[in-house]
C-alpha positions in Angstrom: -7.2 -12.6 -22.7 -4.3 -13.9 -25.0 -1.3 -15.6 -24.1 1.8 -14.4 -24.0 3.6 -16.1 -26.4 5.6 -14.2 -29.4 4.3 -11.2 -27.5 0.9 -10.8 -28.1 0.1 -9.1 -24.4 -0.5 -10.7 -20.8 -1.8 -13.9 -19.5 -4.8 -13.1 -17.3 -2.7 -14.8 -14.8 0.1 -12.5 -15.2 -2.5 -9.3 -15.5 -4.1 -10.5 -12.3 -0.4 -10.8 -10.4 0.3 -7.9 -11.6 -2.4 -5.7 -10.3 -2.0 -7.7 -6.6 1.7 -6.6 -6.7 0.2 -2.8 -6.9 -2.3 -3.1 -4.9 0.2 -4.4 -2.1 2.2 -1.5 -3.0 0.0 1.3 -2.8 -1.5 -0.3 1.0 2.1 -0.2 2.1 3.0 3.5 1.0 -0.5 4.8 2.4 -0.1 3.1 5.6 3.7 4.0 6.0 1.6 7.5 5.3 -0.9 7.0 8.1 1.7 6.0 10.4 3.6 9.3 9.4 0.1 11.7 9.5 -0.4 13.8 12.9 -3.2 15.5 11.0 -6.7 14.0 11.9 -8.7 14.8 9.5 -6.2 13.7 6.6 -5.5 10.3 9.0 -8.9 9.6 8.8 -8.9 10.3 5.1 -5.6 7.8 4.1 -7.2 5.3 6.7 -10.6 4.9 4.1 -7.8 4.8 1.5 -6.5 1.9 3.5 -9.2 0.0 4.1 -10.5 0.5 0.4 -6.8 -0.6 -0.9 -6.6 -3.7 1.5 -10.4 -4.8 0.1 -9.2 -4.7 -2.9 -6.0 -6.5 -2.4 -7.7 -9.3 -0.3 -10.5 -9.8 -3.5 -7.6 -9.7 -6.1 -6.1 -12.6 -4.2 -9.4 -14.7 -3.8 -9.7 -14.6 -7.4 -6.1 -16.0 -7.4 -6.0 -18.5 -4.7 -9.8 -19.2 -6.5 -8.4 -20.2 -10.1 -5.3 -21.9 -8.4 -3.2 -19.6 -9.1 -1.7 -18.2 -5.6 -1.7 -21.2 -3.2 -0.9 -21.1 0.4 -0.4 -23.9 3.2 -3.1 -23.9 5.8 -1.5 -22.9 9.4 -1.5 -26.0 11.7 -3.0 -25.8 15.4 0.2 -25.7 16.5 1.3 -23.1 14.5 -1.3 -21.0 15.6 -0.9 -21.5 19.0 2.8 -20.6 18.6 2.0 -17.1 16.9 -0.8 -16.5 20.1 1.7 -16.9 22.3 4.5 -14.9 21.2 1.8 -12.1 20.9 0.3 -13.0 24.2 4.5 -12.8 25.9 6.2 -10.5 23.7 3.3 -7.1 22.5 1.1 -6.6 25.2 1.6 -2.7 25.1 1.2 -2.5 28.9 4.7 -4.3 29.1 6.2 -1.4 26.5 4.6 1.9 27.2 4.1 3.6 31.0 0.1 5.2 31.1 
């Protein structure tokens, strides 16, 4: 893939980002969807769309993170820890919602 210099196209860097930035689009609008759909038939059908947008989303971003080129910091113990609790105190759905 060329280079971007004096304009001759994308990097296969900047190609790559690009498509990761869609795909992270396109889960968000068909989830926001989902969430939206009473439907059950057409739930089930943007849920496959879901799950087939957020595999391809998560391989787009191995290829990244693979050639270097989307690093993120490993969580600590304690890091996770602190995100298990707050999920253990604060969204337990028996604390929100009545049966």
């Amino acid at each position: 893939m060329p280079n971007n210099i004096e304009g001759r196209g994308l990097t296969d860097r900047e190609l790559v980002q690009l498509c990761l930035e869609l795909e992270k689009g396109r889960c968000r609008s068909i989830s926001n969807t989902l969430l939206e759909t009473s439907h059950g038939e057409l739930r089930e059908i943007y849920h496959q769309w879901f799950d087939t947008c957020s595999v391809n989303q998560y391989k787009l971003f191995e290829q990244m993170e693979g050639k270097g080129w989307y690093k993120t910091a490993a969580a600590t113990p304690a890091q996770i820890e602190e995100v298990q609790e707050f999920m253990q105190n604060n969204l337990h759905p028996d604390d929100h919602f009545d049966a």
